[in-house]
C-alpha positions as CSV (number, residue, x, y, z in Angstrom):
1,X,0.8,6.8,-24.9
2,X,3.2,4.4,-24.6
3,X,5.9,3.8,-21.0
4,X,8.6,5.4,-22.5
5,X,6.6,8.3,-23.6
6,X,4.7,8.6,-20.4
7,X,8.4,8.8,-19.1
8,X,9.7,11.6,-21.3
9,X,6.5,13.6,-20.6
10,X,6.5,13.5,-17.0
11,X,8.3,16.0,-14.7
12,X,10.7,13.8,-13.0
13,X,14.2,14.9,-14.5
14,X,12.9,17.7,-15.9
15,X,13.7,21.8,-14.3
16,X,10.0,22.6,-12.5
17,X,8.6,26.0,-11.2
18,X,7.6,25.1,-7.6
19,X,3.8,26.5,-7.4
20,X,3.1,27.8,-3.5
21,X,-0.6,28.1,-4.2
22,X,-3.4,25.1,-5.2
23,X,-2.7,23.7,-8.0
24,X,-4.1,20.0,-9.3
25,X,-3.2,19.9,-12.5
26,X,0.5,19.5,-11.1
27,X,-0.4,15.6,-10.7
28,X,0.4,13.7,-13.4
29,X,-1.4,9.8,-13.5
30,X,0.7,6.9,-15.5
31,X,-1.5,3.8,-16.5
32,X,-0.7,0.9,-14.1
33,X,-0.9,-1.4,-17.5
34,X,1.3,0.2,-19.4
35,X,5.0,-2.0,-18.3
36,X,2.5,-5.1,-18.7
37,X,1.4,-4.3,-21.9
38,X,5.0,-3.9,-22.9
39,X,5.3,-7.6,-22.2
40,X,2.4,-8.8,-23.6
41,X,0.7,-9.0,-20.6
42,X,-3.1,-8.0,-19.2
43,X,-2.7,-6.5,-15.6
44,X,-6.2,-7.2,-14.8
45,X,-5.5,-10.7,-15.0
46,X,-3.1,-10.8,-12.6
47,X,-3.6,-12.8,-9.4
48,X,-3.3,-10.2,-6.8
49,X,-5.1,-7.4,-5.0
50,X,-3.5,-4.6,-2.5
51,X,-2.9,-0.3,-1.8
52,X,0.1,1.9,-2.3
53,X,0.0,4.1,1.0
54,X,1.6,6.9,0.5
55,X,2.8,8.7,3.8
56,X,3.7,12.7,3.7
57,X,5.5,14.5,5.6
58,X,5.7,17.8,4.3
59,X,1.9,18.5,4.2
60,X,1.0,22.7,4.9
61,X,-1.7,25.1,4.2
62,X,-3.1,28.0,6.0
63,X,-6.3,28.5,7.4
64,X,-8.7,31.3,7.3
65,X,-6.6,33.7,8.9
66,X,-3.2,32.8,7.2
67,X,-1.8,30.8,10.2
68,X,0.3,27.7,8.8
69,X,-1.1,24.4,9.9
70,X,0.9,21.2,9.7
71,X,0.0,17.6,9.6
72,X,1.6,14.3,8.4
73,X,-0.5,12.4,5.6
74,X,-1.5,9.1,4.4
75,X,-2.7,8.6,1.4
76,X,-4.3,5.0,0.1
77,X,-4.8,4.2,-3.6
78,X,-6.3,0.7,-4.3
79,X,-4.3,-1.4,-6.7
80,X,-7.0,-1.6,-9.1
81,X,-7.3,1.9,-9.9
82,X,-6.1,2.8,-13.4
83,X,-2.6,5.2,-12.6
84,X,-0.2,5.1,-10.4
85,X,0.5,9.2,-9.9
86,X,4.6,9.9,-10.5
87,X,6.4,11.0,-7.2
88,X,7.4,14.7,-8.0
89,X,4.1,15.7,-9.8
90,X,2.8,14.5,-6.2
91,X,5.3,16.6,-4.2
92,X,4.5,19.3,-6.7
93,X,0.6,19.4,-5.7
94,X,1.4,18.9,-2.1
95,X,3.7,22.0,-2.1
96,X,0.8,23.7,-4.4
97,X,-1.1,24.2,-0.7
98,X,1.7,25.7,1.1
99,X,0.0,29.5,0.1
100,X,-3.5,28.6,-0.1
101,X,-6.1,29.4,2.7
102,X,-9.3,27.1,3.3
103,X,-11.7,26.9,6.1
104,X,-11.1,23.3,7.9
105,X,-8.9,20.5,7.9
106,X,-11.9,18.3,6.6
107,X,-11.9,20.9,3.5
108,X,-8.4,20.4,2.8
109,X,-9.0,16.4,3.4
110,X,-12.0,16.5,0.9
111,X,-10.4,18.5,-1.8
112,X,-7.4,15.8,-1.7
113,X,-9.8,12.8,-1.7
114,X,-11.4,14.6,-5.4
115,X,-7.5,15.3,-7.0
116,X,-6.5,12.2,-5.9
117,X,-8.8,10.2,-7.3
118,X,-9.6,11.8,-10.3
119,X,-5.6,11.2,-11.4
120,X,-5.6,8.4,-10.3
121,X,-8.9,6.6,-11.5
122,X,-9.9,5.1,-8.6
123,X,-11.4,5.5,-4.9
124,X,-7.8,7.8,-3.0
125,X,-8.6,7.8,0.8
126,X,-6.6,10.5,2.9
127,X,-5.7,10.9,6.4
128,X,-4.4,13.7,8.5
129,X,-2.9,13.0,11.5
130,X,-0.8,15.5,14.2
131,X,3.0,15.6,14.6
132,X,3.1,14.6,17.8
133,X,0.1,11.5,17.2
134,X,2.6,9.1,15.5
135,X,3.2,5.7,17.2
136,X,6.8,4.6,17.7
137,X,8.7,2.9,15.2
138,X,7.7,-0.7,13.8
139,X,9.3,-3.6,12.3
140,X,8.2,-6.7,9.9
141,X,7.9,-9.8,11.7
142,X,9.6,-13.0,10.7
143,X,12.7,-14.1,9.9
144,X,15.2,-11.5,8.3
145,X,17.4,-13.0,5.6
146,X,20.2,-10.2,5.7
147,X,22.8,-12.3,8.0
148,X,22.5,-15.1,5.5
149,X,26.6,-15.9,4.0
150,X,25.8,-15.7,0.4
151,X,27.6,-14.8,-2.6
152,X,26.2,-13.0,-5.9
153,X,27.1,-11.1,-8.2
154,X,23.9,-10.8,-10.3
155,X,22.2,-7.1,-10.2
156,X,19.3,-7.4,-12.9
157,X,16.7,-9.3,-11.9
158,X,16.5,-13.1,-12.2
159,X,14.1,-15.5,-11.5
160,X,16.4,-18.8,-11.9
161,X,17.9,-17.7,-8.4
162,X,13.9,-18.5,-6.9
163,X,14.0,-22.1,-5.7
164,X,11.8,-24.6,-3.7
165,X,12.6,-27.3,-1.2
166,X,10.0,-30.7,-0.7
167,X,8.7,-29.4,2.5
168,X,5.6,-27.2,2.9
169,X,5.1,-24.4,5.3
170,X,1.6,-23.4,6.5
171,X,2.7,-19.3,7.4
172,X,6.4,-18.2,6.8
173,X,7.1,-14.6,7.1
174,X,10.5,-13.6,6.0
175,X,11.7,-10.1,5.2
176,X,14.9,-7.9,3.9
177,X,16.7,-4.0,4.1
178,X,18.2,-5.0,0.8
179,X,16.1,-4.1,-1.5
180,X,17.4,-1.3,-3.6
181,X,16.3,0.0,-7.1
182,X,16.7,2.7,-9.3
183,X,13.9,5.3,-10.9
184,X,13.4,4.8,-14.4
185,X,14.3,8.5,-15.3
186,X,16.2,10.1,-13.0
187,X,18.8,6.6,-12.0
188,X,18.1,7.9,-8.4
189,X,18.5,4.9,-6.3
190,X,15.4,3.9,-4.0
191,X,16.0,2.3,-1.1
192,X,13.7,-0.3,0.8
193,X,12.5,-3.2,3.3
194,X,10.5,-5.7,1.7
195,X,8.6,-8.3,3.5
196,X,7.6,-11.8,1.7
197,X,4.6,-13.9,3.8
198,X,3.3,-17.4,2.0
199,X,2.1,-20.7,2.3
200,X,3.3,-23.6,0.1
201,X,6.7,-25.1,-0.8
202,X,9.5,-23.7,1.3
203,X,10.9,-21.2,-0.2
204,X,14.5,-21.2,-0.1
205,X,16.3,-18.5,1.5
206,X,19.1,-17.8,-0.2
207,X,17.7,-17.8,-3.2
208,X,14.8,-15.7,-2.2
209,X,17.9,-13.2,-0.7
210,X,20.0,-13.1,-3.8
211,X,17.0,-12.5,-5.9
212,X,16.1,-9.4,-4.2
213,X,19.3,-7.8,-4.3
214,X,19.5,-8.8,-8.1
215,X,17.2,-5.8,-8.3
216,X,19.7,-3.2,-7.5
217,X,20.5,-2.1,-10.7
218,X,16.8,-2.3,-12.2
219,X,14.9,0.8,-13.0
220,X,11.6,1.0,-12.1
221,X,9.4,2.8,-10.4
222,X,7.8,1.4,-6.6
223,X,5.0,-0.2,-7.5
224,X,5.9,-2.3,-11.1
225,X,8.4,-3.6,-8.9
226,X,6.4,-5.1,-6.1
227,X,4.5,-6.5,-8.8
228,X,7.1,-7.7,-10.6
229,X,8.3,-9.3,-7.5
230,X,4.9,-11.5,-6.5
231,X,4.7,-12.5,-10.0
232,X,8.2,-13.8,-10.2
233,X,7.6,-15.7,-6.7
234,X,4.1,-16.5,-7.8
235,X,5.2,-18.1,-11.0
236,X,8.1,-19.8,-10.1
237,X,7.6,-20.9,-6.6
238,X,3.6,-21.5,-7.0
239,X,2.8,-21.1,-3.6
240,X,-0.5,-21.6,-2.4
241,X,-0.9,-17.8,-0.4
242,X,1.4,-14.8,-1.1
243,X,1.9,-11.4,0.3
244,X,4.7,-9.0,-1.1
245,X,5.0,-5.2,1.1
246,X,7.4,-2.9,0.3
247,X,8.3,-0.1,2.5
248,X,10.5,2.4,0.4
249,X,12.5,5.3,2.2
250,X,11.1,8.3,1.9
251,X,12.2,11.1,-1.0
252,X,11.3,14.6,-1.3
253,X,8.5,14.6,1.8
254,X,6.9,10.8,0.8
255,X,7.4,7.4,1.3
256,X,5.6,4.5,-1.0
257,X,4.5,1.5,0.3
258,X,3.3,-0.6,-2.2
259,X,1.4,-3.9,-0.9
260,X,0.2,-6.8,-3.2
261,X,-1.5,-10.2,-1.7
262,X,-3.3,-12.9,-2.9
263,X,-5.3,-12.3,-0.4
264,X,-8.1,-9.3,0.2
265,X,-6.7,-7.8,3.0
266,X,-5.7,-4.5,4.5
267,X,-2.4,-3.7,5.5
268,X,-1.0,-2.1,8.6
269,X,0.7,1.0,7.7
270,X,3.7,0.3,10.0
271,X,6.9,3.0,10.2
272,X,10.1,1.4,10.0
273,X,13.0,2.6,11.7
274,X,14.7,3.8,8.4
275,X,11.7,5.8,7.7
């Protein structure tokens, strides 16, 4: 199966029966490779490691004696597993437990953790946490680039508006609110902070700025994007270190955070104000 007919097949832009009782076959897995294939291009040898966290907020079932329980959810799929799992089927499952009764909070935790990762081909972790647990809100630290006075009029991507300057920076952490794309089916925009950290050639700003919001008419789904993103600063600035993380508003009860470094590291899965 090819992208464009993992597309069509899928449920997003299609009328759906909402299921109120367990249900896994509602998630539906789309191979990572398949927008690099497209391009000629083998994902596993690209130069970067990193999660998707997922965070929900719409997450119900009722335990043993029919009482509704509530928590909020993260969910973490490694990078490296073989599908990314499409937004709606993943509402679709979630809503799937609204009707359904199990014995603990650890079953309901376990039974996710099996779905999960069987769609998705790889290792899903889940965690539950109460309403009222949440820490405040968060922000990216750096340097924002949204009060920079630039001009553009360029919304497809494009990868001549990445520069360098002669200098080198050891650590520069810069972020933006202006990321916005579009979902591949539906035209929906999606709406995000993105922050950039390297090491190497300074990166110019502006140009780093007006690339980002040359995205605000591409289609693509979360995760191909923040891909597309550290390979386009990876091949064009060649810096020596380079972290791209992506905190999406949420849609339909879940956020998407995709994270991509270099480096093997963890992220922190920080709330921003606009989620």
């Amino acid at each position: 199966m090819n992208e464009e007919q993992a597309l069509h097949a899928s449920p997003l832009g299609s009328d759906t029966s909402y299921v109120n009782e367990y249900d896994p076959s509602q998630l539906f897995p789309i191979e990572r490779s398949l927008n690099w294939k497209k391009r000629g291009i083998e994902r596993s040898s690209l130069p970067f490691y990193g999660v998707d966290i997922w965070n929900g907020y719409e997450v119900s079932w009722l335990n043993s004696k029919g009482k509704p329980l509530v928590r909020i959810a993260a969910f973490i799929i490694p990078a490296s597993s073989h599908s990314i799992i499409e937004s709606k089927s993943f509402k679709l499952y979630l809503n799937s437990f609204n009707l359904s009764r199990f014995e603990s909070e650890a079953h309901v935790i376990a039974l996710m953790e099996k779905d999960l990762s069987q769609a998705a081909g790889g290792t899903v972790k889940v965690e539950f946490f109460d309403p009222d647990s949440l820490s405040e809100f968060s922000r990216f630290e750096g340097t924002c680039l949204d009060d920079l006075d630039i001009s553009i009029d360029q919304y497809e991507p494009d990868t001549a508006l990445l520069k360098t300057g002669a200098a080198e920076k050891k650590d520069e952490s810069l972020y933006s609110h202006l990321l916005k794309s579009n979902c591949p089916v539906t035209g929906q925009p999606d709406w995000a902070s993105i922050h950039i950290g390297y090491s190497g050639k300074e990166i110019d700003q502006e140009g780093l700025l007006k690339y980002l919001i040359s995205y605000r008419e591409h289609g693509d789904f979360h995760e191909q994007c923040v891909e597309n993103i550290f390979m386009d600063i990876w091949n064009h600035c060649h810096p020596k270190k380079l972290t791209v993380y992506a905190r999406y508003v949420r849609r339909g009860g879940l956020d998407i955070n995709p994270y991509r470094s270099s480096d093997q590291n963890e992220p922190t899965n920080l709330r921003l104000s606009r989620q």
